[in-house]
C-alpha positions, -999 to +999 in steps of 0.1 A: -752+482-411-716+490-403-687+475-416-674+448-394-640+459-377-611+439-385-594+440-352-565+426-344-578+408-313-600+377-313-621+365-289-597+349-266-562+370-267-559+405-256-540+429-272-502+433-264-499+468-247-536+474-245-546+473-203-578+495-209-596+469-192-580+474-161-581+515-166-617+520-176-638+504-158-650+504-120-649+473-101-667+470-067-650+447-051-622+446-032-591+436-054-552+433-039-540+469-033-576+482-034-600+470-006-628+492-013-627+485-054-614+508-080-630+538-096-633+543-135-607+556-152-577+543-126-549+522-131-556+490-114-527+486-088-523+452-105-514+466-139-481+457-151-456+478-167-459+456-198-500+464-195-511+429-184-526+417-153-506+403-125-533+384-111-545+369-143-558+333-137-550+337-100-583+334-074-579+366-061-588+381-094-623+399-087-649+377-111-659+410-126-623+409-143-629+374-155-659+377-171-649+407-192-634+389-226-616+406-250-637+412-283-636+432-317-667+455-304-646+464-272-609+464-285-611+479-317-582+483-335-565+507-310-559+508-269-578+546-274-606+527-286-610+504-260-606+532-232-634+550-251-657+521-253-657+507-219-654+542-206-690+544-228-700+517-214-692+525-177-712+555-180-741+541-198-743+515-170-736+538-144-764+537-114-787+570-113-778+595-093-806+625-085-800+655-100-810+672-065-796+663-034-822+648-011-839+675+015-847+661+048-876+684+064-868+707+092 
């Protein structure tokens, strides 16, 4: 088994300066400044410069963003970790896409 990280996040506080969970992830709904959702690996428009959330608590907040809670798995120790693991994450729960393009006959 491996050792249990130490992080310096617990299960209710995010990390000062972290904001990977509005970077890594996709979101498919429409959020304020992005109608259409936001692709992995972009800035959320709502991203401060300090790296927190500007709709935090607010109902326009997409419920995807709510229900993703910081933890010592996701936030490791670093903001690099974090990116990587939910960037891991986004790809592992990425929908499948066919490795041929579909042929329509002619």
């Amino acid at each position: 088994m491996p050792p249990a990280l130490t992080a310096t996040v617990s299960s209710t506080d995010c990390r000062p300066g972290c904001g990977a969970c509005c970077i890594a992830p996709s979101i498919s709904s429409a959020l304020p400044g992005m109608p259409e959702g936001k692709p992995a690996g972009v800035a959320c428009p709502q991203l401060t410069a300090d790296w927190r959330c500007a709709i935090f608590g607010k109902p326009e907040r997409p419920a995807c963003c709510s229900g993703l809670q910081p933890s010592p798995q996701m936030c490791g120790e670093t903001r690099e970790h974090a990116l990587q693991w939910i960037g891991e994450l986004e790809i592992a729960t990425a929908p499948c896409r066919p490795s041929h393009p579909t042929r329509h006959p002619t």
